[in-house]
C-alpha positions in Angstrom: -39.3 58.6 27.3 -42.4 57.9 25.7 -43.5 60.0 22.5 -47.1 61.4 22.2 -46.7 62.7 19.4 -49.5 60.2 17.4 -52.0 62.2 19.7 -51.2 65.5 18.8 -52.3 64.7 15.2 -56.3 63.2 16.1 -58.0 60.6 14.9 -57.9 60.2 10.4 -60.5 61.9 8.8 -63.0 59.4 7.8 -63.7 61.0 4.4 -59.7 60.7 3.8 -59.2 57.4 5.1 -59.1 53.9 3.2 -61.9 51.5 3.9 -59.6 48.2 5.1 -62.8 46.0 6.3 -65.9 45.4 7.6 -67.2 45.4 11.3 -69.0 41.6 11.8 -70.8 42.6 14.6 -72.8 46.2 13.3 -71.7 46.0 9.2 -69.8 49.1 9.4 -66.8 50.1 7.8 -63.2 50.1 9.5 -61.0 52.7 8.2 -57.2 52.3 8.4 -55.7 53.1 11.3 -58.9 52.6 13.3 -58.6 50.6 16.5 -59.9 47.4 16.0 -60.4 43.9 17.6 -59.5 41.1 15.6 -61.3 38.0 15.8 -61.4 34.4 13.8 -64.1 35.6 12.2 -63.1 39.0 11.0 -62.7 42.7 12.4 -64.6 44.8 15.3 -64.6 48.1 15.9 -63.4 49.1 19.6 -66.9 50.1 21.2 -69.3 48.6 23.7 -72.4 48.0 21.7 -69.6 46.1 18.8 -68.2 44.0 21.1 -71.3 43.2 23.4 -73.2 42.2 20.0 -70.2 40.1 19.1 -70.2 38.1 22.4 -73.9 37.6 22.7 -73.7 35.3 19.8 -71.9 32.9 21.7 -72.3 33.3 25.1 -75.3 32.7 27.6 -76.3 36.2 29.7 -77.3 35.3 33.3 -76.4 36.6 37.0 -73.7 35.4 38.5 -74.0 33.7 41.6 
């Protein structure tokens, strides 16, 4: 069975939690045991506007078709 237990607990305080990194894509700062996405270039934080900023370096928007 799984355990759920992680979830009973929340998410670390952010006053009490070490600073591990910084987010490339908005310059914030990743606490442990934040989810993060890890890249070549450093760390992310798990949200839309991170992760679309990220991408749009790269990458070419259009519509598909």
């Amino acid at each position: 069975m799984t355990n759920l237990d992680r979830f009973s607990q929340g998410l670390p305080d952010q006053q009490e939690a070490r600073v591990v990194g910084e987010c490339i894509a908005c310059g914030g700062e990743v606490y442990e045991e934040e989810l993060v996405w890890e890249t070549d270039e450093g760390l992310l934080h798990d949200r839309h506007d991170c992760i679309r900023e990220y991408i749009a370096d790269f990458a070419i928007k259009k519509v598909a078709g």
